[in-house]
C-alpha positions as CSV (number, residue, x, y, z in Angstrom):
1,X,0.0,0.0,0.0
2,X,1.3,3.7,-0.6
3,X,-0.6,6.3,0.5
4,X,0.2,10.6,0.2
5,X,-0.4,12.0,3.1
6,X,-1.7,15.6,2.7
7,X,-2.5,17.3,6.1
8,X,-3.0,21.1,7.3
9,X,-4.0,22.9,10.3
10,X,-6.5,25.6,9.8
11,X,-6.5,26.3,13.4
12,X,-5.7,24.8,16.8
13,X,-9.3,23.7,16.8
14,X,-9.5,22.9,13.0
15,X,-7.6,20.4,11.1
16,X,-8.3,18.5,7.8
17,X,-6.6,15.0,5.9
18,X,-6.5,13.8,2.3
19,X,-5.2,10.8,1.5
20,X,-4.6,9.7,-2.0
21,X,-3.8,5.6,-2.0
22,X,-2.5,3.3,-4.1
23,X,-3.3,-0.8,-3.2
24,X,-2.2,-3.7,-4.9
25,X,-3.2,-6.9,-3.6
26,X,-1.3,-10.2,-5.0
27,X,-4.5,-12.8,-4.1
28,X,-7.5,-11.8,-4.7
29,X,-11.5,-13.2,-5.4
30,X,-12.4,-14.6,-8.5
31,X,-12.5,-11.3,-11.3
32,X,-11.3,-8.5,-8.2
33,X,-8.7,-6.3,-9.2
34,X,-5.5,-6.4,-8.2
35,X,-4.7,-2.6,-7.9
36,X,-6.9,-0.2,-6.1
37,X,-7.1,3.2,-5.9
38,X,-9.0,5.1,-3.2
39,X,-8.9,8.4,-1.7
40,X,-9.6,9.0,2.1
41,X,-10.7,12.6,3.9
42,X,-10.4,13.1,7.4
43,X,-10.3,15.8,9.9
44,X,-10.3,16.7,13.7
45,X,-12.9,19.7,15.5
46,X,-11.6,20.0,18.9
47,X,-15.0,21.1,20.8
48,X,-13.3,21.4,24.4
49,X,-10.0,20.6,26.0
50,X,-10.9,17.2,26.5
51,X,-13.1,16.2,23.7
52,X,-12.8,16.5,20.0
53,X,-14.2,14.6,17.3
54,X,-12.6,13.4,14.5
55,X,-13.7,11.7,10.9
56,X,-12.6,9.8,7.9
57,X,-14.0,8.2,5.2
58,X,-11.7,6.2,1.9
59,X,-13.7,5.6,-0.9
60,X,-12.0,3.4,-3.7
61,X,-12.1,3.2,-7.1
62,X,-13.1,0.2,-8.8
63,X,-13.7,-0.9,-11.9
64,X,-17.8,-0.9,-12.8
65,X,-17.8,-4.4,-14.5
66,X,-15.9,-5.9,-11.7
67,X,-18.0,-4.4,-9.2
68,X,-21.2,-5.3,-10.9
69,X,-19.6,-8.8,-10.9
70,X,-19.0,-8.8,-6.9
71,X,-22.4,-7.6,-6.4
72,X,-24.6,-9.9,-8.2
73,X,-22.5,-12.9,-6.5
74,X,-23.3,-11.2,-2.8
75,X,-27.0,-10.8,-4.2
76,X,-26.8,-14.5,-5.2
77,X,-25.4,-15.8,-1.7
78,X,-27.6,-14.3,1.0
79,X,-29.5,-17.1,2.7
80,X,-33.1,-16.4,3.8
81,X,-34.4,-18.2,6.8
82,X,-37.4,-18.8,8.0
């Protein structure tokens, strides 16, 4: 995995992430992709002393035919019991 890490502080209470990533995975599921790309945002909001919260979210980039793929067999798979 290689990732950029892009990070600034707007403020002492304020500070924001991006993180552009770069995956490649040697075994993988039946027609996954190999190499991934994703980007991930983050940030921290200090609210007191003590508390602050802080985010982040990756979202990758796939390839539509694959991931049509990997859905329909998760669509195929679920077991219903009664």
């Amino acid at each position: 995995m290689t990732q950029l890490i892009i990070a600034r502080k707007f403020s002492s209470n304020l500070s924001l992430v991006v993180v552009p990533t770069f995956l490649h995975r040697n075994y993988t599921a039946y027609n996954d992709q190999n190499d991934v790309f994703a980007l991930g945002i983050g940030g921290r909001a200090k609210v007191s002393n003590r508390i602050a919260l802080v985010a982040d979210y990756t979202l990758p980039f796939r390839k539509s035919s694959n991931k049509k793929y990997r859905e329909d067999v998760k669509a195929d798979s679920v077991i219903i019991m009664h």
